[in-house]
N, C-alpha and C positions, 0 to 999 in steps of 0.2 A: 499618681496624679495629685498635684498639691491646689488645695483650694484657699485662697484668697479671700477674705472679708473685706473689700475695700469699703471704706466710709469716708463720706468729707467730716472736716474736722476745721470747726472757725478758731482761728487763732487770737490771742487778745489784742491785736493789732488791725484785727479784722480781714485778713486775710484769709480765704480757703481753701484748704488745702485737701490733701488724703492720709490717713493713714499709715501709709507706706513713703512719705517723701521724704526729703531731706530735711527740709524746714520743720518737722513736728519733731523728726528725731531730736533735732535743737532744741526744741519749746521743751520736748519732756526732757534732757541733756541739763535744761539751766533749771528747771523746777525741781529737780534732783539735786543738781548743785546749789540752791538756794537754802536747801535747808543744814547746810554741812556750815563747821564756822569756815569764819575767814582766810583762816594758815592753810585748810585743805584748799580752798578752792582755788589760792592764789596756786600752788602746789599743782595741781588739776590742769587749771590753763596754763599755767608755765611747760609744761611736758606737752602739751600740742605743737604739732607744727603747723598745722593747716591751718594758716591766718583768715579765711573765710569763716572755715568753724569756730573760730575764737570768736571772733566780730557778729558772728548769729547770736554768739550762748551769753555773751557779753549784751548784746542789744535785748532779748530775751528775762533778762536778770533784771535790766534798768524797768523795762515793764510789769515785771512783778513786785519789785519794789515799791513803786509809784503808784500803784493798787492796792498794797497792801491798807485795809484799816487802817486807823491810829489809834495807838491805844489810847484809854481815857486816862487822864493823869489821876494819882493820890488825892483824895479828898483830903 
């Protein structure tokens, strides 16, 4: 018998979800790929075929971006 830990889980979009869905595998999918450079990630999504999951991991990435801090510039 396999036991499950379902937990809801809010997304930075505000959306919420579980654990187990599609949409988080996305969330955690583009926050994994956020921190890779550019050449992997282009790399990464280019090899998908499932234009859905592109379009999550891609909407996903725009919102971590757009959160992110800014750094302070050089005194």
């Amino acid at each position: 018998m396999t036991v499950k830990h379902v937990r809801e889980i809010e997304l930075p979009d505000g959306e919420i979800v579980d654990n187990f869905s599609t949409r988080y595998m996305r969330w955690c999918e583009a926050l994994s790929l956020s921190k890779k450079p550019l050449h992997q990630r282009v790399q990464f999504l280019n090899k998908l075929t499932d234009q859905k999951r592109v379009e999550d991991i891609k909407y996903f990435l725009t919102l971590i971006w757009q959160n992110r801090p800014k750094k302070n510039p050089p005194a």
